[in-house]
C-alpha positions as a Markdown table, in Angstrom:
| # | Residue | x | y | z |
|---|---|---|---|---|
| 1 | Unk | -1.3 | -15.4 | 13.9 |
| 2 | Unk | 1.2 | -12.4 | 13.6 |
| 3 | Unk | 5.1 | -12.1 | 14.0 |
| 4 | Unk | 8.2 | -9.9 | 12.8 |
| 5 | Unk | 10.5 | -11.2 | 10.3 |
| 6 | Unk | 13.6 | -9.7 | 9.1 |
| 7 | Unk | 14.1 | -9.7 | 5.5 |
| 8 | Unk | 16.9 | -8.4 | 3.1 |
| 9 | Unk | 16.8 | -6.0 | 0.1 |
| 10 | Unk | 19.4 | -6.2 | -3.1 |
| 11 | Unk | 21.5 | -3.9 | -2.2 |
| 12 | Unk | 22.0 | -5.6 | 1.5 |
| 13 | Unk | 19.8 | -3.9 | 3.3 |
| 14 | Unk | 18.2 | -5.7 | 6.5 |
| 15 | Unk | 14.4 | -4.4 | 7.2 |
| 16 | Unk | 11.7 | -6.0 | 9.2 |
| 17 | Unk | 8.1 | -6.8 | 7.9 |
| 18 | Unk | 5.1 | -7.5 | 9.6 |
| 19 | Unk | 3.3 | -10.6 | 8.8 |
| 20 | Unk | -0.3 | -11.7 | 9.7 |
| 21 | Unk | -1.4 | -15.3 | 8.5 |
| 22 | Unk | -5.1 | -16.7 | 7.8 |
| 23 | Unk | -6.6 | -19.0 | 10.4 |
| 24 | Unk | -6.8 | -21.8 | 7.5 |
| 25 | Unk | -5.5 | -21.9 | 3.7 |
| 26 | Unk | -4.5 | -18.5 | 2.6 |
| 27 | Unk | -6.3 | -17.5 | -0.6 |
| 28 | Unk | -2.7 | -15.7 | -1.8 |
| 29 | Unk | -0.5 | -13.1 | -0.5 |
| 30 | Unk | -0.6 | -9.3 | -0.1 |
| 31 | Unk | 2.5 | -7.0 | -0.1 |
| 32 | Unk | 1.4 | -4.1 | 2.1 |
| 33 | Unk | 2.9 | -0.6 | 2.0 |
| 34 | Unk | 2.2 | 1.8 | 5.0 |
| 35 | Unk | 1.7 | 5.4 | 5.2 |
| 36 | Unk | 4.5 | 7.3 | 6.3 |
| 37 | Unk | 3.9 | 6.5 | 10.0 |
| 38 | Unk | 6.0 | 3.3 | 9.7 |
| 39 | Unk | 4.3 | -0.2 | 10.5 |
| 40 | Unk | 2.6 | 1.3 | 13.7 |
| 41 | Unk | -1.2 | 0.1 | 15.1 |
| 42 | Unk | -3.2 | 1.1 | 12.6 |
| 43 | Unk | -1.5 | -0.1 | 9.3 |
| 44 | Unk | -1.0 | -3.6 | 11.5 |
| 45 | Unk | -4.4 | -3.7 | 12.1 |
| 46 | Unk | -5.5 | -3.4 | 8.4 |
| 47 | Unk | -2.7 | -6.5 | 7.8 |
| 48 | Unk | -5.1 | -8.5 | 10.5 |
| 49 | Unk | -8.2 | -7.6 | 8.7 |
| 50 | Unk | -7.0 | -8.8 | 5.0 |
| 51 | Unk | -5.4 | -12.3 | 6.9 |
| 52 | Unk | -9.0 | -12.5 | 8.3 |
| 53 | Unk | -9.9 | -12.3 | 5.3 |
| 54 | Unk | -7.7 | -15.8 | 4.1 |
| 55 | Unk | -4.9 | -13.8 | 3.0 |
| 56 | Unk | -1.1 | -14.2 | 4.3 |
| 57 | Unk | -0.2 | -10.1 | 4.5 |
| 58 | Unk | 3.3 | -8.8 | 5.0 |
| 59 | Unk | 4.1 | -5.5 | 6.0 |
| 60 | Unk | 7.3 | -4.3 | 5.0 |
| 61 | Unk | 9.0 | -1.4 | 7.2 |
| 62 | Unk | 10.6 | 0.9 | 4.8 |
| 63 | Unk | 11.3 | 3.6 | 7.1 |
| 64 | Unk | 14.1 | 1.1 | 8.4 |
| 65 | Unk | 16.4 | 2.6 | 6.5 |
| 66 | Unk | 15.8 | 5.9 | 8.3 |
| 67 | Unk | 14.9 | 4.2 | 12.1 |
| 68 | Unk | 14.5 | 0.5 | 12.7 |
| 69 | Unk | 11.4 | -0.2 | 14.3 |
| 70 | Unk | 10.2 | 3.5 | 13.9 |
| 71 | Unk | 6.0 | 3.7 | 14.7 |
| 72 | Unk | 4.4 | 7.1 | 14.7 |
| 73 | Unk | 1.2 | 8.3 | 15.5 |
| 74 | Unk | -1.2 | 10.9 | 14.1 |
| 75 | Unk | -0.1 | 13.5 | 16.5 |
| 76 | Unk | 1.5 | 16.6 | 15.4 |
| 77 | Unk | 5.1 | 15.9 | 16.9 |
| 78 | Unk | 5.1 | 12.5 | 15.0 |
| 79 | Unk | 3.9 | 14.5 | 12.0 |
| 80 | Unk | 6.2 | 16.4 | 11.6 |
| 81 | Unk | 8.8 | 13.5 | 12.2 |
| 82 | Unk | 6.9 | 11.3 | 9.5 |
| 83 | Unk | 7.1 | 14.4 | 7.0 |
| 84 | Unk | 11.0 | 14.7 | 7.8 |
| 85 | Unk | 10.9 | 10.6 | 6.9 |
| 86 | Unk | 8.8 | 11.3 | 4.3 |
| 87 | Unk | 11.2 | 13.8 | 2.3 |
| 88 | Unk | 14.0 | 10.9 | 2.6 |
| 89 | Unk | 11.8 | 8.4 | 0.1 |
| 90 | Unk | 13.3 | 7.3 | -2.6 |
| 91 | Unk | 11.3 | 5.4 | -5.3 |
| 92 | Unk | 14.3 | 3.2 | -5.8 |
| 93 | Unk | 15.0 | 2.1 | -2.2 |
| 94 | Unk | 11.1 | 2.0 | -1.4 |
| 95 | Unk | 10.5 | -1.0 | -4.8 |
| 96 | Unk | 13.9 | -3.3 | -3.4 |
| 97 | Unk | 12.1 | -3.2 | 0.1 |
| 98 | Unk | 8.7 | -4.3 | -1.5 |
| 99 | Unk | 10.6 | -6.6 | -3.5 |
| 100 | Unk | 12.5 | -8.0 | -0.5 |
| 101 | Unk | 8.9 | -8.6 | 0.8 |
| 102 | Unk | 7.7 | -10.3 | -2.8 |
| 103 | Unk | 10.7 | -12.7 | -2.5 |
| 104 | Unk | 9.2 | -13.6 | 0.6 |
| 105 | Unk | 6.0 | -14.0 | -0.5 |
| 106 | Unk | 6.9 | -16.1 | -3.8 |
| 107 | Unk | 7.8 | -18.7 | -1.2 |
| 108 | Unk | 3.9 | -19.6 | -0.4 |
| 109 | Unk | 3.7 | -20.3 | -3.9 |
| 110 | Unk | 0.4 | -18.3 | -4.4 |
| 111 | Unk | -1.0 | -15.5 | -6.4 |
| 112 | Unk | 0.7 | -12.0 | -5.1 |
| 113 | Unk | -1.0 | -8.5 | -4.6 |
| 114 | Unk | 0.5 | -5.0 | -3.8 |
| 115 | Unk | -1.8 | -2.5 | -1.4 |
| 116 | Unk | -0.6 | 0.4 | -0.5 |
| 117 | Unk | -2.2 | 3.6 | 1.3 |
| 118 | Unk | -1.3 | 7.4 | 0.8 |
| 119 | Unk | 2.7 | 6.7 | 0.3 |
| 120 | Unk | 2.2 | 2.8 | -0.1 |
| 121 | Unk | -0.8 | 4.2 | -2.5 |
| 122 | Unk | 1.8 | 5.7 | -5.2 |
| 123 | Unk | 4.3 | 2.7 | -4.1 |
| 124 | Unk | 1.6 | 0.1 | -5.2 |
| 125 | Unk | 1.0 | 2.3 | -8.6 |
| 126 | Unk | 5.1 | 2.1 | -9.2 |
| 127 | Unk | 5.0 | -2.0 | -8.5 |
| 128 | Unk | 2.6 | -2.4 | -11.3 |
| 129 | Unk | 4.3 | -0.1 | -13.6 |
| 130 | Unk | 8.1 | -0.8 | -12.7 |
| 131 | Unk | 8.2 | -3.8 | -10.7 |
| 132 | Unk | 9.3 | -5.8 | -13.5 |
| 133 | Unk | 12.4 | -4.0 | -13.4 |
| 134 | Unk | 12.9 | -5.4 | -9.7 |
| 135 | Unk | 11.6 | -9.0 | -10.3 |
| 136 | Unk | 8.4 | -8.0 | -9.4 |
| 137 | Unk | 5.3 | -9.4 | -11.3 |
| 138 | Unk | 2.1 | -9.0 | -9.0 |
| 139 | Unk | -1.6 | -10.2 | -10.3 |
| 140 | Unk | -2.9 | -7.1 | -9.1 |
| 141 | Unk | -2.4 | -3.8 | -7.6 |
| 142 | Unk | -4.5 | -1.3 | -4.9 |
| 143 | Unk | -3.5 | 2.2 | -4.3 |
| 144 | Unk | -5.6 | 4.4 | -1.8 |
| 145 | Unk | -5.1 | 7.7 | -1.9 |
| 146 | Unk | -2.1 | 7.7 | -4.0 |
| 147 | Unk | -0.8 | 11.2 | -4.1 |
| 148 | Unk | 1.6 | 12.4 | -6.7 |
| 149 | Unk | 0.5 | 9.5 | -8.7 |
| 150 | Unk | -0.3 | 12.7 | -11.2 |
| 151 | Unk | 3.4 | 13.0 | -12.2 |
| 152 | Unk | 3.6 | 9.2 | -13.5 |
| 153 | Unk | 0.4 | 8.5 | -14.7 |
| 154 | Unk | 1.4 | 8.1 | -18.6 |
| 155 | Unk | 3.6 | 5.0 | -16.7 |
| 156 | Unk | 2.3 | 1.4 | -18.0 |
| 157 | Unk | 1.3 | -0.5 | -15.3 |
| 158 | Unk | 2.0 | -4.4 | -16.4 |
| 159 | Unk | -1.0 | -5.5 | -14.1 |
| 160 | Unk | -4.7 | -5.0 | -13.3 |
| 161 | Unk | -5.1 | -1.4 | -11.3 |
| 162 | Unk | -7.7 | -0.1 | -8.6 |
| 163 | Unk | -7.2 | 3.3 | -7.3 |
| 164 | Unk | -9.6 | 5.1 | -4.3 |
| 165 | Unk | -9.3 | 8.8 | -3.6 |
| 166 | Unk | -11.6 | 11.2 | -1.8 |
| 167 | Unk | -13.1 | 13.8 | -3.5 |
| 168 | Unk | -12.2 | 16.5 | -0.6 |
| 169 | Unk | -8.1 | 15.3 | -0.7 |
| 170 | Unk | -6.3 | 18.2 | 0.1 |
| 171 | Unk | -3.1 | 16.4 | -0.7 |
| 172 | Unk | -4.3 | 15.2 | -4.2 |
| 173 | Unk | -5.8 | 17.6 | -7.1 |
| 174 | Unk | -9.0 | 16.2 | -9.3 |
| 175 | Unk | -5.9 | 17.3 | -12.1 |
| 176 | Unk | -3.7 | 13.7 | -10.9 |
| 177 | Unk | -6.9 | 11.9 | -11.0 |
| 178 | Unk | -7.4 | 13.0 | -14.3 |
| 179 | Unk | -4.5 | 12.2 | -15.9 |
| 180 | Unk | -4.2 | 8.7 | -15.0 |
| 181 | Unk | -8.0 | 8.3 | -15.8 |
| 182 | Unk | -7.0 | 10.1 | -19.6 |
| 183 | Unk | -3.6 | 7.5 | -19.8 |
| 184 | Unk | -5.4 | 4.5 | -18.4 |
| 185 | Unk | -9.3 | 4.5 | -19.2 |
| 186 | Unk | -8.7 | 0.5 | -18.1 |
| 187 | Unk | -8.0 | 1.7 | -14.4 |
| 188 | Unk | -10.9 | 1.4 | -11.7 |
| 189 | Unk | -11.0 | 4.1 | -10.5 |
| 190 | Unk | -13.3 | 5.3 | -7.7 |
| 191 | Unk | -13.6 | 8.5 | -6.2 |
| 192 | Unk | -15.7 | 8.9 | -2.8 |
| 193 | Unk | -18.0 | 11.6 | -1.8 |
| 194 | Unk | -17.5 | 13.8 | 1.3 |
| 195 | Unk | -14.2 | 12.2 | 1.7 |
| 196 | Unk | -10.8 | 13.6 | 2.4 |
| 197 | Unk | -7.0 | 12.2 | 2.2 |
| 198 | Unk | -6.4 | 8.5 | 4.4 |
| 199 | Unk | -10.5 | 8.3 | 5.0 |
| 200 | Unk | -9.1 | 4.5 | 5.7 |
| 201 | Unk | -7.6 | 5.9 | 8.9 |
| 202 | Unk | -10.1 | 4.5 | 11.5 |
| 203 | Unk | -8.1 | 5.8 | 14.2 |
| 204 | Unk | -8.3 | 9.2 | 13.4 |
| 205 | Unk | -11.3 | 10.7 | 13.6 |
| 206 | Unk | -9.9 | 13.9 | 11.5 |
| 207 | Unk | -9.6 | 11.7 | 8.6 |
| 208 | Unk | -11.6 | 8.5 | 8.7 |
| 209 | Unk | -15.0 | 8.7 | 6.6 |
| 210 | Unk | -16.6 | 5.6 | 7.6 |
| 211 | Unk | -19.0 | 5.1 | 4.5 |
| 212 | Unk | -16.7 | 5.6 | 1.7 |
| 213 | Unk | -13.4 | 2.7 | 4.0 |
| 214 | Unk | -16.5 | 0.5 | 3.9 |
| 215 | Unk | -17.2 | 0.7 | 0.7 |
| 216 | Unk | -13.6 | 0.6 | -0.8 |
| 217 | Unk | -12.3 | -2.2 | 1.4 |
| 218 | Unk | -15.2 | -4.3 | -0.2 |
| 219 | Unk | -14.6 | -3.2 | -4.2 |
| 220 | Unk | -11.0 | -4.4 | -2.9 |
| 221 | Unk | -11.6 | -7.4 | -1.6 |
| 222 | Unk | -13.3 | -8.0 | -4.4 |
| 223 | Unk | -10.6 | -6.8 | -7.0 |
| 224 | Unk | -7.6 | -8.8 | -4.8 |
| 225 | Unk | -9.6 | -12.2 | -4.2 |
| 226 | Unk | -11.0 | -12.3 | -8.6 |
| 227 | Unk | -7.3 | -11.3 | -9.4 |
| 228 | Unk | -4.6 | -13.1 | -7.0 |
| 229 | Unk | -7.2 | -16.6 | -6.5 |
């Protein structure tokens, strides 16, 4: 079962999340941050796979600060809109929408985990090492793809990490893999051969790389159900 909510962030602003619930007793709750392409088919269809998987998701739209209800595709005019979106981010408005969403979540009075993919991937990164600053405390965290992650690494995450990057990302250098390998040897880290950037992207054929979304989406299952259970 899926539906829209509207939540609100701390400085007042109204956004709407997508939530998906388990068919019985959710195991916990995942916070998950999109790409840049807003809450559009594809991130809501990864929210249905984890509530299949017993979790109650929610999907917070943080482009609604830019567009309510904004949903691109992979297509180069939405591209270039996403990248326009894209240079608008700012860390600190991004963590009071995911926050808005954890307030949310703290109501199912379960264990909570942040996901995130490409954006959401460096998003989920900056929960675990600054969400304490936003009265966020999540068991766990999952970035995919997380580029500029590089430029925070030395940042202490206050909670369990798993990262997942292609070893053919364009978008990230082998250098910001490094460097949160060299601050953080306790970060699972897992790097997947023949790969490129958002290889989760089943819907694009330019990116997906079937092998290495299968194999990541089960080390994450994994990592969420031992850490938020």
């Amino acid at each position: 079962m899926s539906e829209w909510i509207k939540l609100k962030a701390q400085d007042g602003h109204e956004l709407g999340a997508y939530v998906a619930r388990p068919a019985g007793q959710a195991i916990g709750t995942l916070i998950l941050v999109q790409e840049i392409f807003g809450v559009n088919a594809h991130i809501r269809s990864v929210v249905d796979g984890y509530a299949k998987d017993g979790f109650l998701v929610i999907a917070p739209a943080i482009f609604d600060r830019f567009e309510p209800g904004v949903q691109l595709t992979y297509q180069p005019d939405d591209m270039q809109k996403a990248y326009k979106f894209y240079g608008m981010l700012k860390p600190e408005t991004t963590l009071m929408d995911v926050a808005a969403a954890y307030e949310w979540a703290k109501a199912a009075g379960k264990g909570i985990g942040v996901i995130g993919y490409c954006y959401g991937g460096l998003t989920s990164w900056l929960v675990a090492t600054r969400g304490e600053d936003y009265k966020m405390q999540p068991a766990c965290c999952v970035g995919y793809y997380a580029g500029g992650v590089g430029s925070v690494a030395t940042e202490q995450p206050s909670c369990p990490v798993m990262l997942h990057f292609g070893a053919n990302d364009t978008h990230i250098g082998q250098d910001q893999i490094e460097a949160v390998r060299a601050a953080h040897p306790e970060v699972e880290i897992f790097v997947y051969e023949g790969a490129g950037h958002a290889f989760n992207r089943d819907v694009d054929p330019n990116s997906y790389h079937a092998a290495s979304a299968k194999l990541a989406r089960e080390r994450s299952l994994e990592f969420l159900k031992t850490h938020i259970a």
